[in-house]
N, C-alpha and C positions, 0 to 999 in steps of 0.2 A: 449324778451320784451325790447324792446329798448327807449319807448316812458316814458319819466321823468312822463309824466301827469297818464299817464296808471298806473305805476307802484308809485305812489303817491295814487291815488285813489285805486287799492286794498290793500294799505297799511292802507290805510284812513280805507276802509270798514270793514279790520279787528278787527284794533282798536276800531269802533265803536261797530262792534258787539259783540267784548269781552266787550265791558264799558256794555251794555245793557244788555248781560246777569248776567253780577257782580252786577249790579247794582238789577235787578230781582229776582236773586238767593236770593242775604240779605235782599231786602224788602219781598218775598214771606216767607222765611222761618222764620223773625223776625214776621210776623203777624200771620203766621196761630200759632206759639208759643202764643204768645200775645193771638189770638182768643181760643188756648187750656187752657190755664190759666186764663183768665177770668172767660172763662165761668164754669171751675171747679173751682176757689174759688168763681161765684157767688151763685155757687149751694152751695157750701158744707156752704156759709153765711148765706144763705136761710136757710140751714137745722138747722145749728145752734139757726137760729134768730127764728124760727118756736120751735126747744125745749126749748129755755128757756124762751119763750112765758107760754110754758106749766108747765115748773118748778115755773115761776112766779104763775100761776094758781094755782098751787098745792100747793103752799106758803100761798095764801090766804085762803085756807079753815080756819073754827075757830074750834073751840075746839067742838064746839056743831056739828059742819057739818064735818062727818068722813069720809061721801064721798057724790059724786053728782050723784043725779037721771041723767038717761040717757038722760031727756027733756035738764036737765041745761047743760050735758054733750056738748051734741048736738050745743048748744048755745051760748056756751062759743068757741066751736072750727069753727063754722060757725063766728065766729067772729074774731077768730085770722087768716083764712083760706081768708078771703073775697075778699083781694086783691091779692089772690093767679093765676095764670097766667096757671099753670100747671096741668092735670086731678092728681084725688088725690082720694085715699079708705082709709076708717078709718073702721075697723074691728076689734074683738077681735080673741085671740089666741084658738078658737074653732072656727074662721073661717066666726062666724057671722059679715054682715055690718052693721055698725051704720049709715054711712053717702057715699055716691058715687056722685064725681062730674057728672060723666057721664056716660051712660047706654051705651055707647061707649069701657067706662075701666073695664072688667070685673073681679073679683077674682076668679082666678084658683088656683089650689091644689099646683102648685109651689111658687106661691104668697105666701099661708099659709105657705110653708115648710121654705122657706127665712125669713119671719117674725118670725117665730117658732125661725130660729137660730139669730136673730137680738136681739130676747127678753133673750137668753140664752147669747150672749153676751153684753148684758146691763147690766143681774144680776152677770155675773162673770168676765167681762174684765172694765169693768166698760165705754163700747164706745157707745154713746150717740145717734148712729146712724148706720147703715149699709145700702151697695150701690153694685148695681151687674151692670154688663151691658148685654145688650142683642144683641150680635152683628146680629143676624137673622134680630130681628124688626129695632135696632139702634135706640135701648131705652138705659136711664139710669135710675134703679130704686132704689127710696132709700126709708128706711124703719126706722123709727123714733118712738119709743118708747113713749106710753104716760104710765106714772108712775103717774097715774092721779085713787085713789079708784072708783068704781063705784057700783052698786046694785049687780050688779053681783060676783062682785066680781074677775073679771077677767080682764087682763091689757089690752088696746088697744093699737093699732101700724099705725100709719098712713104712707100709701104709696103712694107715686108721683111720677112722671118719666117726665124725662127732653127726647124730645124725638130729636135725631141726625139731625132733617132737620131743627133744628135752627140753631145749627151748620152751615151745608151745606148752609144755607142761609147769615151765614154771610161770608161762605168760596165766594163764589159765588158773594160777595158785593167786596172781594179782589179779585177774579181775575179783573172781569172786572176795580179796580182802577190798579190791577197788567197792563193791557191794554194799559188804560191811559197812566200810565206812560212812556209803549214803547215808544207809539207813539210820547209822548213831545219830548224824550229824542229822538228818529229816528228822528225828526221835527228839533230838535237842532241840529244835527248831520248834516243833509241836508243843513241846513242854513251856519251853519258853514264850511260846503266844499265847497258850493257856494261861501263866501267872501276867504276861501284860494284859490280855483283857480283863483277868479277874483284879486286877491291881490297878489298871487307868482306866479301860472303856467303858468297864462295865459300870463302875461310878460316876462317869460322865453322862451315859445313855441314863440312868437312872435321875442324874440332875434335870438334864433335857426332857426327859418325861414329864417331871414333879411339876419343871416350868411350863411345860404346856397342859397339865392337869390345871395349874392356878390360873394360866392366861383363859381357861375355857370357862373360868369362874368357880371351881373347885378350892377353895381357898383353903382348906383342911390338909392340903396334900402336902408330904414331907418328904425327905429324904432317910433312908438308914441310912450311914454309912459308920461302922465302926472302928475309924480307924486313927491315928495319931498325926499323922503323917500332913501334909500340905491340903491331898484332898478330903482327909477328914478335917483340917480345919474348915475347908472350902466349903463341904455338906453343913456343918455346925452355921456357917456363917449364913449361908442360903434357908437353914432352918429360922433361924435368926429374924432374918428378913421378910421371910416368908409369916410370922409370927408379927411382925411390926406391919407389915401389909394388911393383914387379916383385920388389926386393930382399926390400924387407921379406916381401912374402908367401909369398918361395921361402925365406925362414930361417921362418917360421913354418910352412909345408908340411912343413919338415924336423922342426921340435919337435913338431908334429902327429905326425907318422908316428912319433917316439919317443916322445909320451905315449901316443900309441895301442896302439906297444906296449909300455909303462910299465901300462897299461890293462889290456892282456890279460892282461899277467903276474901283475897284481894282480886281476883273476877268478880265474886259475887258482887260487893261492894263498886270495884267498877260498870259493870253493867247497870246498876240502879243509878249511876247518874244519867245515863243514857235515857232519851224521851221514851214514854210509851204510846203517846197518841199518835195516831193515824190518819185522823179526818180532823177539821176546824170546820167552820162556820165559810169559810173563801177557799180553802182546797184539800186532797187527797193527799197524802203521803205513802208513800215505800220505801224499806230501809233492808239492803242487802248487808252485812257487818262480820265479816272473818279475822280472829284475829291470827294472827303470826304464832303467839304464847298464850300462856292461860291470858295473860294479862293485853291490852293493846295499846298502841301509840298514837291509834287512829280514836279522832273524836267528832261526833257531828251531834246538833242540840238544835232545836226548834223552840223556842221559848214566847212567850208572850210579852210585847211592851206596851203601857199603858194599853188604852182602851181599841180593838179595833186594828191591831198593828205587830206584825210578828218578826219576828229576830230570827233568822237560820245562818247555823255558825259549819263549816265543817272545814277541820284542823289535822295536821299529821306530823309530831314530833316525831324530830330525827332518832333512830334509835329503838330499840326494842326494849323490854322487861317492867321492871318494875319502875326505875326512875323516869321514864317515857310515860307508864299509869300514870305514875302519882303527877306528872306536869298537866296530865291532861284533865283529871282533878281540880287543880289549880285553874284551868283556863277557865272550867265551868263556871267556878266561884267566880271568877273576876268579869265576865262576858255579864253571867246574868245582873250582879251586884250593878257596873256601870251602863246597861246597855240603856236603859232607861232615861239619862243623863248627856245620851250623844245620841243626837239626829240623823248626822254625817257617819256612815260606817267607816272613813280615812280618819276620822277624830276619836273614834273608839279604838281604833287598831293603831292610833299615834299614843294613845294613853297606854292598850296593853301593852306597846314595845318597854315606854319607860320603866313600868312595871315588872318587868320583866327582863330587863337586860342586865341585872347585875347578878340572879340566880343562876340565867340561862351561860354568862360569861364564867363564873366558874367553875360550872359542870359542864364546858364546851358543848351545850343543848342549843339548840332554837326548833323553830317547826312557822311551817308555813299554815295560811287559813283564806278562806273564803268568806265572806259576810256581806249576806243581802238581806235589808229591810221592807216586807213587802207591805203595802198601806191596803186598806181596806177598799180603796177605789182603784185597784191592781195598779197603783204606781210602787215601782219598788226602786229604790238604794243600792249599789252593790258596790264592794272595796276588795279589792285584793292581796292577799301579804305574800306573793311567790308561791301562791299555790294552782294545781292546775284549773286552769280557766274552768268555767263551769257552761253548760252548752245549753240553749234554749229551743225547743223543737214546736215549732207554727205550723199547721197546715202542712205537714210533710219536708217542711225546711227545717234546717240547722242555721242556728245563728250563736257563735261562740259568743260569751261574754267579755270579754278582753278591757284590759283594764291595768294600768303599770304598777306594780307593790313591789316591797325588799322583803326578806324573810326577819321576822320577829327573834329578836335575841341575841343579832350577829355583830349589834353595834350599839356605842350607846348613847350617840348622838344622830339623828335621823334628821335633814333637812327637808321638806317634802316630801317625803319616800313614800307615801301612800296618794292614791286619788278616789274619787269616786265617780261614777257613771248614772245616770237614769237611765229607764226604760219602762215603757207601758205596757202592760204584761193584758191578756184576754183570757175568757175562758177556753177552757179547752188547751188553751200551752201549759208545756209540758218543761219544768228546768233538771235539771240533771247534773248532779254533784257527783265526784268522785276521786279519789285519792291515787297516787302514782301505783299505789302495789298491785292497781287492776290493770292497768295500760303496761306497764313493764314486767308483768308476767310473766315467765316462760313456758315452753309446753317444752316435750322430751329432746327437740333437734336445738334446743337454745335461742330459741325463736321468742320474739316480744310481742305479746298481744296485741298491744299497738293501741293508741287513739283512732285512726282509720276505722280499725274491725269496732272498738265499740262504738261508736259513734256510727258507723254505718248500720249496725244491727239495730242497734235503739232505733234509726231513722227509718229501717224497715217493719218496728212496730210500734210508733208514733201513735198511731190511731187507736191501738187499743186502751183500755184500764191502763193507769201508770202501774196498780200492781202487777198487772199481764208482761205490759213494755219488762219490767223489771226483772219476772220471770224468764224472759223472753233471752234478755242480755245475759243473764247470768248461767241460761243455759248454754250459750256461745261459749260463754267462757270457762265454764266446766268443761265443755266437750273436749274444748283448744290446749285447756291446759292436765288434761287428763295421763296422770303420771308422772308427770313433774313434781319436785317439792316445792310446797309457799317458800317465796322467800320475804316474804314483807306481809306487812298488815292488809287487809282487801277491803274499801268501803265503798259503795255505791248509795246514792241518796236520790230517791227521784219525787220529784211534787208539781201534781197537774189542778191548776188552777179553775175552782167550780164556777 
């Protein structure tokens, strides 16, 4: 449930429907209380007001009048009974009627037996009245003692019955206000989620919107909101914002689109230091070169020194962009400028460190390189500054170049830290340069291409063109690393000697 509004509204609905039922619960059971209690003190008021109706009665007889003929009997209680509401039998304690409201209420044998113990508890508890209920009919009947002499001589008892469906009638008058009431208070309820959404959610959901209009790159998108209040300040402030965004990232679109072409202009330019020849006079060249960015950090040169005698450099500053270009700029210029001047490639690569160590130390740079001299009577030179070995392929062999170097730049005193190596090189071998961002590679599982895989595949097409071999490798590692992103600069260098 992600949605503020959703999860607002069944919070709402809850809340509501607990107020409705609490609120139900105490009015239904405060009244039908109220309706029990009435209506049993209006009876037992009645009953009372009814006996001492009759005790008043009994008060006035006079000295000469010891008791009342059944006519005045009759007359006197048709009189006190008149505005009586409820059916009502007035009998004596043998069962005979004097008086019946209605031939509706009849006296049965249980009648007489309850009056019997009504008149035995008047004469010995001295209670002024007795009441049974009848939950069958959902009668209540009470039986009321008249202590009233007669002819006969025998006491009468009048009984009434209050009967349950007046009850039920006024239960019946509460439900339906119990009703009512839902409904105002569901009425009020509705009303008031109406003005909370229109007054919170709805200006929230609105905020939320704008903001995922702008995150989708709509930057144009606003809020209305008219209002004075917190969350109109709140839309004002997010229009605000939204308005200082738009700027900013339309002056950044703009430097963008100029570094980018700041970018390409600095490709172009770096690729033209880059060699163009392919063939010499002593061997073949192929050159595989992907960079990371427009720009790279990988650099490899083939150059000419004096007569007869070739210079191949291949370098890989640390780091990607444009300060990584521009060092490797710098290397060209300083390689070709001195390589001339040094025999030993450990005494050219001991001069660039010096050169080198005081730019590379405060822009925390260095970059490793390769550098072999090869002579025109395939004797060649080679020195290493910490970069990966470079492999030589004879006849179907592998033979690494190996050779101890420090990396350029990381220090700026160097005590022997370079060496160099000889080797007699034949037609037909094959050297093979290449830079860490081919061998560390990854393909989709995070898997590293490895020296193993290239070096074994190159060694499986040894025999062809170095162009071919070159093709060959670089189809391996296309295939391997298919769907992965670059994460590094990619150089491969291969040269088979004619």
């Amino acid at each position: 449930m992600k949605s503020l509004g959703l999860k607002l509204s069944v919070l709402y609905i809850f809340l509501a429907i607990l107020n409705i039922s609490f609120f139900t619960i105490i009015i239904f059971e405060n009244q039908i209380d109220l309706i029990t209690e009435t209506s049993k003190y209006q009876t037992i008021d009645f009953a009372n007001k009814i006996y001492y109706q009759f005790e008043e009665l009994k008060l006035q007889l006079t000295e000469d009048e010891q008791f009342l003929t059944e006519d005045r009997l009759y007359e006197e209680i048709r009189n006190i009974l008149k505005n009586i509401l409820f059916e009502y039998i007035i009998f004596n304690q043998s069962g005979f009627i004097l008086h019946q409201s209605s031939p509706d209420f009849p006296l049965t044998d249980q009648y007489i037996a309850d009056g019997q113990k009504a008149l035995t508890k008047s004469d010995f508890l001295g209670e002024p009245y007795t009441f049974t209920v009848d939950d069958e009919k959902r009668e209540i009947l009470f039986y009321i003692p008249i202590d009233i002499p007669t002819e006969n001589f025998e006491q009468l008892l009048l009984l009434f019955k209050l009967k349950m469906k007046d009850i039920d009638s006024k239960l019946n008058t509460l439900y339906m206000l119990v009703i009512l009431i839902i409904v105002i208070i569901a009425l009020f309820h509705i009303i008031f989620g109406f003005f909370l959404h229109k007054i919170v959610i709805s200006p929230i959901k609105s905020l939320a919107f704008k903001s995922s209009e702008i995150q989708k790159g709509d930057l144009s998108a606003r809020v209305s909101i008219k209002k004075k209040d917190e969350i109109g300040q709140l839309g004002n402030a997010f229009n605000a914002m939204a308005d200082s965004v738009q700027s900013t990232i339309t002056k950044l679109d703009d430097q963008n689109k100029k570094m980018r072409f700041e970018f390409l202009m600095a490709s172009a330019v770096q690729k033209s230091i880059y060699p163009t020849m392919r063939k010499t006079k002593y061997f073949d060249i192929a050159v595989y070169h992907r960079p990371f960015m427009e720009v790279s950090g990988d650099y490899h040169n083939i150059f000419p020194i004096g007569k007869d005698k070739y210079g191949i450099l291949i370098a890989d500053v640390a780091g990607h962009g444009v300060a990584a270009a521009l060092i490797t700029m710098l290397i060209k210029e300083r390689f070709e400028e001195l390589a001339a001047n040094y025999a030993d490639p450990k005494e050219l690569l001991h001069r660039i460190n010096i050169i080198f160590k005081d730019l590379m130390l405060d822009y925390e740079k260095y970059f490793t390189a390769f550098y072999i001299i090869i002579h025109k009577n395939t004797q060649a030179l080679f020195s290493n500054a910490a970069h990966p070995k470079a492999i030589l392929l004879r006849d179907g062999n592998i033979y690494p170049l190996t050779v101890r170097g420090v990396l350029i730049g990381v220090s700026q005193i160097i005590e022997d830290g370079f060496k160099t190596k000889r080797i007699a090189l034949k037609p037909g071998d094959k050297l093979m340069f290449y830079t860490d961002g081919m061998t560390e590679a990854l393909n989709t599982h995070g898997e590293q291409y490895g020296l193993k895989r290239l070096v074994s595949t190159a060694q499986k097409n040894s025999r062809k063109p170095c162009e071919e071999m070159l093709k060959a490798v670089i189809s391996n590692f296309s295939e391997y690393t298919e769907g992965a992103k670059q994460a590094d600069d990619e150089t491969l260098l291969t040269i088979e000697i004619r």
